[in-house]
SEDREN-700466 format. One record per residue (C-alpha): residue in one letter; x, y, z; residue number from 1. Coordinates in pm, whole numbers, padded with zeros to 5 digits. Layout:
N
(pt "a"; (X; Y; Z); NUM),
...
END
This chain:
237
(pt "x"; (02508; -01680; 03808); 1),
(pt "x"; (02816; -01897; 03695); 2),
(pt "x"; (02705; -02173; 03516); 3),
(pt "x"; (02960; -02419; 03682); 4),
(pt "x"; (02847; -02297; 04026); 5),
(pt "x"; (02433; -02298; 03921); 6),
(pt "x"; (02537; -02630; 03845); 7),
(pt "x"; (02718; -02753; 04153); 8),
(pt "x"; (02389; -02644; 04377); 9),
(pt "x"; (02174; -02837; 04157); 10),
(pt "x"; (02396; -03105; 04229); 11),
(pt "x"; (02431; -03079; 04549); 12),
(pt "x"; (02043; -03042; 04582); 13),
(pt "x"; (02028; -03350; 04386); 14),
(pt "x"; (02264; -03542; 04621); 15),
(pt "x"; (02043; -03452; 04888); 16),
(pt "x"; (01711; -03572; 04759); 17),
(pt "x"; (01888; -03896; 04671); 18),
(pt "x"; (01992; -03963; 05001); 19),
(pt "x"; (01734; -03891; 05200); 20),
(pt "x"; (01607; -04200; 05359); 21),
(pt "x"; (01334; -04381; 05254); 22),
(pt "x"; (01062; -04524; 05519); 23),
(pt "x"; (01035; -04897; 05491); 24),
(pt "x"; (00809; -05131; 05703); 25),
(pt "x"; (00973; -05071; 06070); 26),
(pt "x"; (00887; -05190; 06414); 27),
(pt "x"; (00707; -04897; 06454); 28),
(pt "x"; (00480; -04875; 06162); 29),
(pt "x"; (00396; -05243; 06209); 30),
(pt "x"; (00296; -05134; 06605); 31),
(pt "x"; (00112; -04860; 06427); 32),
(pt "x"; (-00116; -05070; 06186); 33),
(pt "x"; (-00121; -05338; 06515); 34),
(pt "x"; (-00289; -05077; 06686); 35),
(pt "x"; (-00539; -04983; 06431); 36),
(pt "x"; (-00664; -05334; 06374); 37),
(pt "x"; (-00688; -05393; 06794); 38),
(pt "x"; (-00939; -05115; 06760); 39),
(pt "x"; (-01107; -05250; 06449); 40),
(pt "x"; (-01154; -05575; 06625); 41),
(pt "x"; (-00946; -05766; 06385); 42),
(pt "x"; (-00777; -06000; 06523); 43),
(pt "x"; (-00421; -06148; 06472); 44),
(pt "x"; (-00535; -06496; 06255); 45),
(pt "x"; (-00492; -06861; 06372); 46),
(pt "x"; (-00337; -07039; 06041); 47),
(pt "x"; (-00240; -07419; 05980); 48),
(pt "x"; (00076; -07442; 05742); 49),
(pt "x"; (-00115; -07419; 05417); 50),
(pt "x"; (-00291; -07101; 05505); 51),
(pt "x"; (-00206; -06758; 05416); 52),
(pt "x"; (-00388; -06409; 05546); 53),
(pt "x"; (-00321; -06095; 05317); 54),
(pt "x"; (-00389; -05746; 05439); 55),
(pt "x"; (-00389; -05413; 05195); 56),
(pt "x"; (-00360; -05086; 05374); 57),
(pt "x"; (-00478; -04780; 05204); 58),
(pt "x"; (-00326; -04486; 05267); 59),
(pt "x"; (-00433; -04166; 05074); 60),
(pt "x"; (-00170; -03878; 05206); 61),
(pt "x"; (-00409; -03594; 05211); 62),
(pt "x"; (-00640; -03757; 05416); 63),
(pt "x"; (-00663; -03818; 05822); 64),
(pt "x"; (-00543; -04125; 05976); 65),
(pt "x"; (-00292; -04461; 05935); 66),
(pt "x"; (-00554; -04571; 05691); 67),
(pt "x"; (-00868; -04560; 05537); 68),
(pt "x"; (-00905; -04848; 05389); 69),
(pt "x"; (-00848; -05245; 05417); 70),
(pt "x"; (-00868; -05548; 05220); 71),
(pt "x"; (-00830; -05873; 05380); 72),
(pt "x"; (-00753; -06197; 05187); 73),
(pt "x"; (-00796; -06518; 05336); 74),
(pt "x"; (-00680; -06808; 05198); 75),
(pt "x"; (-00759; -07161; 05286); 76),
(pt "x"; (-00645; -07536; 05140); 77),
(pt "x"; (-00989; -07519; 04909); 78),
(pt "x"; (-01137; -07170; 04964); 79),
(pt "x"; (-01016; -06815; 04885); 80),
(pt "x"; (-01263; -06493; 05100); 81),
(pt "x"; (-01222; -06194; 05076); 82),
(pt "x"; (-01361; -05905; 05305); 83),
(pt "x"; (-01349; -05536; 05273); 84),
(pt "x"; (-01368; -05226; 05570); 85),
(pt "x"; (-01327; -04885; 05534); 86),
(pt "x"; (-01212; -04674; 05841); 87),
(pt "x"; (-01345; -04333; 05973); 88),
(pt "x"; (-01156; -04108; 06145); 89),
(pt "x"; (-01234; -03833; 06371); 90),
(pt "x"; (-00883; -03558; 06203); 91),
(pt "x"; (-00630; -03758; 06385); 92),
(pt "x"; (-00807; -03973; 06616); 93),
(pt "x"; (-00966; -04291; 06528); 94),
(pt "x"; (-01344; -04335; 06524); 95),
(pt "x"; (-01445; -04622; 06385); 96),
(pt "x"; (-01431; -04930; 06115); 97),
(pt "x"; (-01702; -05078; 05877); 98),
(pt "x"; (-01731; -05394; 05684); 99),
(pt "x"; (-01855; -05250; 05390); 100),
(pt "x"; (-01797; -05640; 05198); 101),
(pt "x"; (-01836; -05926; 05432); 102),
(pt "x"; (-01614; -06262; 05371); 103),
(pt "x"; (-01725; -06337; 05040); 104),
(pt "x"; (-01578; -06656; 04868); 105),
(pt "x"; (-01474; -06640; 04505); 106),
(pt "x"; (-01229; -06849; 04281); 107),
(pt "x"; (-00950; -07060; 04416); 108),
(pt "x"; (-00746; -06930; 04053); 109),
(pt "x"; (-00783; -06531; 04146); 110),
(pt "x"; (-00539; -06654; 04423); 111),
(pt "x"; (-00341; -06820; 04212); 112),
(pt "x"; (-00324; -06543; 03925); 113),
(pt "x"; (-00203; -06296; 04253); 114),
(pt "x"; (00063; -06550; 04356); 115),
(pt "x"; (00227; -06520; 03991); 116),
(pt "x"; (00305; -06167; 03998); 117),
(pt "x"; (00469; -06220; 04367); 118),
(pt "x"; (00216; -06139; 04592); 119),
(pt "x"; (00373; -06347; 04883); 120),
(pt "x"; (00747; -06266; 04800); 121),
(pt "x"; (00728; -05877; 04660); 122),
(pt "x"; (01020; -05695; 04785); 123),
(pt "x"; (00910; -05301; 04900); 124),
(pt "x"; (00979; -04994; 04701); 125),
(pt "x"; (01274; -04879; 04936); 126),
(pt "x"; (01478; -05142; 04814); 127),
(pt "x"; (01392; -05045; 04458); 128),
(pt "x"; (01530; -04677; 04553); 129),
(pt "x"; (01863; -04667; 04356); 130),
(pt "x"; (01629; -04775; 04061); 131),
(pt "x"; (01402; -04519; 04087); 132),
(pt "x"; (01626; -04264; 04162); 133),
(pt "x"; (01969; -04304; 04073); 134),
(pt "x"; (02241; -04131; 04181); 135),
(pt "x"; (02312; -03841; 03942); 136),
(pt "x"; (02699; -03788; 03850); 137),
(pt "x"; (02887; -03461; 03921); 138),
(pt "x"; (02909; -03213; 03707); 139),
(pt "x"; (03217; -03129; 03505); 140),
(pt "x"; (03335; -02744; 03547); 141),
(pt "x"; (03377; -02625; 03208); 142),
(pt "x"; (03717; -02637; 03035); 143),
(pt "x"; (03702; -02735; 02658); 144),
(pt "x"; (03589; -02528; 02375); 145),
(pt "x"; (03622; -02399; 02011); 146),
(pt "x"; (03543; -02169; 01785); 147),
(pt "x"; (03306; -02193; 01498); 148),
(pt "x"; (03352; -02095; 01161); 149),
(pt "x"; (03080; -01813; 01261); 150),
(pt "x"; (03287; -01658; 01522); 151),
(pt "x"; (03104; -01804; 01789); 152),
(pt "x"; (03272; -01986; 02094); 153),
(pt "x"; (03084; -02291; 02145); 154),
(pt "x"; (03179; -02467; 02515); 155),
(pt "x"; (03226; -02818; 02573); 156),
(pt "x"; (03127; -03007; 02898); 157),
(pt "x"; (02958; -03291; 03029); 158),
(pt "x"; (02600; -03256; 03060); 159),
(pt "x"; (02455; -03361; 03418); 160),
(pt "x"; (02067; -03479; 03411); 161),
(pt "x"; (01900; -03556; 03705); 162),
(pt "x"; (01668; -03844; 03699); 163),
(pt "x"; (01504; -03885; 04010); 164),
(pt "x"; (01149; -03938; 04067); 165),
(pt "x"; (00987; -03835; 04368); 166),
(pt "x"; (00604; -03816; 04425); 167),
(pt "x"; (00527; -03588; 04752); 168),
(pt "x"; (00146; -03692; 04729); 169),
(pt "x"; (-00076; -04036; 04623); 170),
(pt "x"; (-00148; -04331; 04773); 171),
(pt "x"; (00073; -04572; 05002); 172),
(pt "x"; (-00036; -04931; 04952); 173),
(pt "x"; (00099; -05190; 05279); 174),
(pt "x"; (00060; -05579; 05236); 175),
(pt "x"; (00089; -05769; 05528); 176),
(pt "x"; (00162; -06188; 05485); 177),
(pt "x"; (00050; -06357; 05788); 178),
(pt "x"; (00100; -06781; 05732); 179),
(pt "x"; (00154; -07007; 06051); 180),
(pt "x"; (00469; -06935; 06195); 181),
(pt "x"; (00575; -06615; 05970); 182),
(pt "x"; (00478; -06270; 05891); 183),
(pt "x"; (00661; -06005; 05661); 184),
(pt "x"; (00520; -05699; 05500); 185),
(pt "x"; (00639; -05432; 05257); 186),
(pt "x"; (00439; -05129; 05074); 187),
(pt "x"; (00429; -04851; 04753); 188),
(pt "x"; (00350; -04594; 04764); 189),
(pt "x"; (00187; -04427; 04399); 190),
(pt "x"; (00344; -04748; 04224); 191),
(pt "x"; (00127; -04704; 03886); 192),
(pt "x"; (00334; -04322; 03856); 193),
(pt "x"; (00607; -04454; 03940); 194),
(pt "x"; (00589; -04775; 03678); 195),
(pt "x"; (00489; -04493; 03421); 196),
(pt "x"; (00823; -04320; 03490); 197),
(pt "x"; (01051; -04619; 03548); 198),
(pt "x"; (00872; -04863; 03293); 199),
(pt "x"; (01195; -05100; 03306); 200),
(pt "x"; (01196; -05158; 03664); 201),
(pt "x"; (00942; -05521; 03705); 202),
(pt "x"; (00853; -05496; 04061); 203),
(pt "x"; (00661; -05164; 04037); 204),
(pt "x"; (00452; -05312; 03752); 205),
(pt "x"; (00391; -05614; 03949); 206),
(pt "x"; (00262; -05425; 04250); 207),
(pt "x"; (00062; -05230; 04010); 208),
(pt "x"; (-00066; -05526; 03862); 209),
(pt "x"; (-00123; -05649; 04212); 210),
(pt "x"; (-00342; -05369; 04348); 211),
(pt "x"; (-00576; -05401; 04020); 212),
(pt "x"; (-00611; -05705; 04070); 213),
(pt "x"; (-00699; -05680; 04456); 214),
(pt "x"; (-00924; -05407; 04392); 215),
(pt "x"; (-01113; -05612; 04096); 216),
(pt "x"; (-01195; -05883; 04332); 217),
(pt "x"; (-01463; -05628; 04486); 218),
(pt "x"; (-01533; -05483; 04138); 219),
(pt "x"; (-01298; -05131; 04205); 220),
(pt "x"; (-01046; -04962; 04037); 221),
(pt "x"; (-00682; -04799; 04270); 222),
(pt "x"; (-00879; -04476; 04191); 223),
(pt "x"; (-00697; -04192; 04386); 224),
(pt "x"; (-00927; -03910; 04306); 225),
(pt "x"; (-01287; -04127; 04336); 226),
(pt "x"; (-01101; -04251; 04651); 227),
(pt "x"; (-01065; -03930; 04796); 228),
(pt "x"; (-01431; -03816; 04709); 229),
(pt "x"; (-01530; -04163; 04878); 230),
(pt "x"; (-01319; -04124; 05221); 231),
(pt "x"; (-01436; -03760; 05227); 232),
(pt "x"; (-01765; -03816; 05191); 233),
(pt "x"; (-01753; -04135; 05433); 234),
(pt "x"; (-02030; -04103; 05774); 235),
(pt "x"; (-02066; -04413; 06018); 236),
(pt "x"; (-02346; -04446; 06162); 237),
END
């Protein structure tokens, strides 16, 4: 095949990768994650102004259901819990939630040490997309060379790379922010592969740096492979 053309479909396969859209936190997926805590009997919290409720959705992709599992962070003026379920599903259908780690206070400072890498104001990965994957440039058909002193006829053209990263498996991590009168949420999905690849880009080492952190406070590790030995594995009684 024509080298020019080989490189045109790669380009245009590119092009289409790159602008594919990219889910964010919709109306619908916060309905969706509404409906799963209804059934987990978690309700929506009551907070004065200097309170602040953080939920982390798991999400492993080659298991069943929205989610299967959930940290929740309370914070209050003088006292940080924490609490921990994991979530059973039935395939598709939900069955049913456990508190595996009831509200346990720790430190006030863990809070604090989570605020500083922007726990409370972390934009989501889809905004980081051009980042991640930036748009490639289109290639250049080939129209310069010159021949060596060998007698062979070396071409000259631009070279198009594509950098894109794309991860169709992992783990999709969703923080909600509840406080008094607000509520925002935003999620990443793999962020520690994607921080290897992109090293430059801050926010995906701050979520990774969030989600160790998170899962330290009940003495874990963001473990995809234990995880999915774990959720497998996983029988309520």
């Amino acid at each position: 095949m024509n080298r020019f053309v080989l490189a045109t479909i790669l380009f245009l396969m590119t092009q289409l990768a790159w602008a594919s859209p990219v889910r964010d936190d919709s109306a619908m997926v916060t309905a969706r994650f509404d409906s799963l805590a209804t059934k987990m009997r978690i309700r929506k919290p009551d907070l004065k102004s200097d309170e602040y409720q953080v939920r982390l959705w798991v999400s492993i992709s080659i298991a069943y259901g929205t989610a299967q599992k959930l940290f929740v962070l309370d914070k209050k003026p003088n006292r940080f819990l924490v609490s921990e379920y994991l979530i059973g599903w039935n395939e598709h259908a939900y069955r049913k939630a456990k508190r595996i780690k009831n509200r346990a206070e720790i430190d006030t400072a863990l809070w604090q040490k989570l605020l500083a890498d922007d726990l409370l104001t972390l934009p989501s990965q889809a905004t980081l997309r051009d980042q991640i994957s930036p748009k490639p440039r289109p290639p250049v058909p080939l129209t310069a060379g010159n021949l060596t002193t060998d007698g062979e006829f070396v071409v000259k053209a631009h070279r198009t790379e594509s950098r894109g990263v794309m991860i169709s498996d992992g783990t999709t991590y969703r923080f909600e922010i509840f406080t008094t009168n607000s509520r925002r949420a935003y999620s990443y999905h793999s962020p520690e592969t994607y921080a290897r690849a992109r090293p430059e880009i801050v926010e995906l080492q701050k979520a990774t740096s969030l989600l160790k952190q998170v899962y330290a406070l009940f003495g874990e590790q963001p473990d995809v492979f234990s995880g999915r030995r774990k959720y497998r594995n996983f029988i309520l009684s």
